[in-house]
N, C-alpha and C positions, 0 to 999 in steps of 0.2 A: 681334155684337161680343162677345168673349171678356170676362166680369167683371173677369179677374184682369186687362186692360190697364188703363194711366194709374193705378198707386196712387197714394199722395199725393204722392210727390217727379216724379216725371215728368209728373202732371199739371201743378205747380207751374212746373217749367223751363216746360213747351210754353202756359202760359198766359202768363209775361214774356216767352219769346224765339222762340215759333211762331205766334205771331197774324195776320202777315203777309200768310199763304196765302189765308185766307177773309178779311181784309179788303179786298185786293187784286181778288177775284171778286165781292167784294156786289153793288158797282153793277150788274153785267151781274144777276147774280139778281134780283136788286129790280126792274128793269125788267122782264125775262121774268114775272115776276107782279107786274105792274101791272094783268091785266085781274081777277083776287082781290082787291086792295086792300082791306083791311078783313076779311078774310077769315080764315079759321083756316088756318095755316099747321104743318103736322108739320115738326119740325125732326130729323131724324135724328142721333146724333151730334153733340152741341150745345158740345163740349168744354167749354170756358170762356166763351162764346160771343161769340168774335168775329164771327160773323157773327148770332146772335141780337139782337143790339146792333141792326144793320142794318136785319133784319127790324120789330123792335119799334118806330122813330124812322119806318120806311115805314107805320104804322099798322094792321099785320097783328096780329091773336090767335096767338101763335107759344106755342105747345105745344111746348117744348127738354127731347130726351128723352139719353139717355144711360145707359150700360152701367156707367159709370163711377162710386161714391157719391163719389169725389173731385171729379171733373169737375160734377157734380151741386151740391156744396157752393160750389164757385168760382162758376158760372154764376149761382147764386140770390143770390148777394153782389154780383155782376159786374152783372147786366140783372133788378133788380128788378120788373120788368112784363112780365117771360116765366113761363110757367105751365110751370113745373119737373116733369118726371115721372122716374123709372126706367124704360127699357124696355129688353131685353135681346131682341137679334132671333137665330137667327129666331122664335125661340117666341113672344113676347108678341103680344097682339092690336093694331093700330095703332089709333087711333082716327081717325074719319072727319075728313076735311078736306079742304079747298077745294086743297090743296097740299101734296107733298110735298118736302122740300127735306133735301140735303145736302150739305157739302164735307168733304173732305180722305181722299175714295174709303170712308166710313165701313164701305160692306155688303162691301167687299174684306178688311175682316178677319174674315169669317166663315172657317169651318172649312175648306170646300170648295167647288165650282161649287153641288152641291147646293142646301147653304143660302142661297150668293147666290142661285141660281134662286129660293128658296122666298121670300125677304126681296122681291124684285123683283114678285114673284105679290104679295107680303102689299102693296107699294106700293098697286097695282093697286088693289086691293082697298078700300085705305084713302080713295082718290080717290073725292068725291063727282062724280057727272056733271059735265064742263065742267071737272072741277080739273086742275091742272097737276104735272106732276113734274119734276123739277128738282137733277140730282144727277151726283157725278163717279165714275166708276170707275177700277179699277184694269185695265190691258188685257196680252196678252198681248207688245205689242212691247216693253213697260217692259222685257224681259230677251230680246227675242229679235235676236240677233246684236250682243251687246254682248260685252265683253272684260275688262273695267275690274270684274269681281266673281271677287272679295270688295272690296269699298271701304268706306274708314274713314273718318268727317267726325267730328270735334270741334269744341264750342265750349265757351264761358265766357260767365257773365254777374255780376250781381253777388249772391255766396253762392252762383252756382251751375257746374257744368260737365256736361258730357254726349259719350260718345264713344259712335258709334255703328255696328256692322259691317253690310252689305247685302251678302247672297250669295244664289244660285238653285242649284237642281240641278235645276229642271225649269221647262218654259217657263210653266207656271200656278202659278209660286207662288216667293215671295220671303220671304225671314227677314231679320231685324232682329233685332241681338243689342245690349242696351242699355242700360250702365254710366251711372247718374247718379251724382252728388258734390252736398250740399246740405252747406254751413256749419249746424254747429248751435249754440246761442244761447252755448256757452263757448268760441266759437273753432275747438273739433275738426269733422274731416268725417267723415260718414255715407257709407256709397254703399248704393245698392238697384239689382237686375238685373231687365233685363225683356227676354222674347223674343217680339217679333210677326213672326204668321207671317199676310201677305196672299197670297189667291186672285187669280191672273191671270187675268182672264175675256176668250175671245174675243168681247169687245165688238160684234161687228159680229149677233152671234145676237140680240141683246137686242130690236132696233123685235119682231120677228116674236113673240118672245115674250113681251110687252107687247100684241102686236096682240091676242094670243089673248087678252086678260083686257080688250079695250076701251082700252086707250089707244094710240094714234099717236103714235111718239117716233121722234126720230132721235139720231144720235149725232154727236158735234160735237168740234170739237179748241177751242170757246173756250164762257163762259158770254155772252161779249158782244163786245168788243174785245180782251182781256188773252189772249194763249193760255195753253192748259193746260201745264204739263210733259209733256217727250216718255214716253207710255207711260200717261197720263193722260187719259181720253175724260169729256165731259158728255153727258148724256143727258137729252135734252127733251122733253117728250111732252103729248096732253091729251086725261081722257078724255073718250071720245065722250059726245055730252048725254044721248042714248038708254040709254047702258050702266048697270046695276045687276049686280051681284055677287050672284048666287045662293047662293053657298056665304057669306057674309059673316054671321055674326050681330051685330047691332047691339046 
């Protein structure tokens, strides 16, 4: 996940008026790792953490990592009993845990397939024997035989607004072009631009290459009951109890 995403005003919108997404999924997560309970939980992408909330009140050690120092700042104000870190994928080392967990398709905004391959291996990796992984992508139907791009959504909330364009020119990757508006304390408005750019991963590659690093995952259209958005896949997996991570320095 790209540093320069979510500086402080767009973290701030998608912290009042985007929290929905992940609290709408927790329950189904929270159950899928109930057999961890108590357990360390990597929270990939922790935004503001609507769903670290989740994790923390289910009694898990939730490690809420993020790319973001904005996201970062909200989060440790927001779920005081979450162990706040920086981590910027793919490079950084994950640390080990009984579970890996993320929403809102967080390894999709890496650069390229590459890096999602390499963020997916680094999961792997970071799974202690028997942990679980737990996480939504971004897939390649989200743009394939659709019509409706370039599309603009706006909204408004209070001091804030946000208009947003979504277009493709290829079936593995999607731009986000993204005008906020934040009231500042005299009345005037500020705006700040942001452009994210997610990798659309043929989803269906992933159990095989997950099997090669020890975990058995499947890939799913819901985390429990709630379906995901069209073009949006979960990916579930656990690794094998036997498997250790050779390449892995601890």
């Amino acid at each position: 996940m790209t540093v320069s995403y979510y500086r402080d005003d767009l973290a701030l919108i998608h912290h009042q008026g985007y929290g929905a997404y992940a609290s709408e999924h927790a329950p189904g997560i929270v159950a899928l790792l109930e057999p961890v309970r108590g357990g360390t939980v990597l929270e990939l992408g922790c935004g503001s953490g609507a769903l670290t909330r989740h994790l923390v009140n289910a009694g898990h050690h939730v490690i809420a990592t993020d790319a973001s120092p904005a996201f970062l700042t909200l989060v440790a104000r927001e779920v005081p009993g979450a162990d706040v870190r920086p981590l910027t994928l793919p490079g950084d080392l994950m640390p080990p845990a009984d579970a890996v967990v993320s929403t809102g398709h967080v390894l999709s905004y890496l650069d390229d397939e590459r890096a999602v391959t390499a963020a997916l291996v680094a999961c792997a990796g970071a799974l202690r024997p028997g942990g679980l992984l737990v996480i939504d992508l971004a897939d390649r139907s989200w743009v394939a035989g659709r019509t409706d791009l370039p599309a603009t959504t706006a909204r408004m909330g209070d001091g804030w607004a946000i208009i947003s364009q979504t277009s493709s020119d290829e079936p593995s990757s999607l731009t986000r072009t993204i005008a906020t508006f934040v009231r500042n304390p005299d009345g005037s408005w500020r705006r700040n631009d942001e452009v994210h750019h997610n990798t659309l991963l043929d989803t269906s590659m992933v159990p095989a290459l997950l099997a090669a690093h020890g975990v058995d995952a499947a890939v799913r259209d819901t985390f429990g009951t709630v379906p995901l958005p069209a073009g949006v896949v979960a990916v579930v997996g656990r690794k094998r109890p036997e498997v250790t991570d050779p390449d892995r320095v601890s």
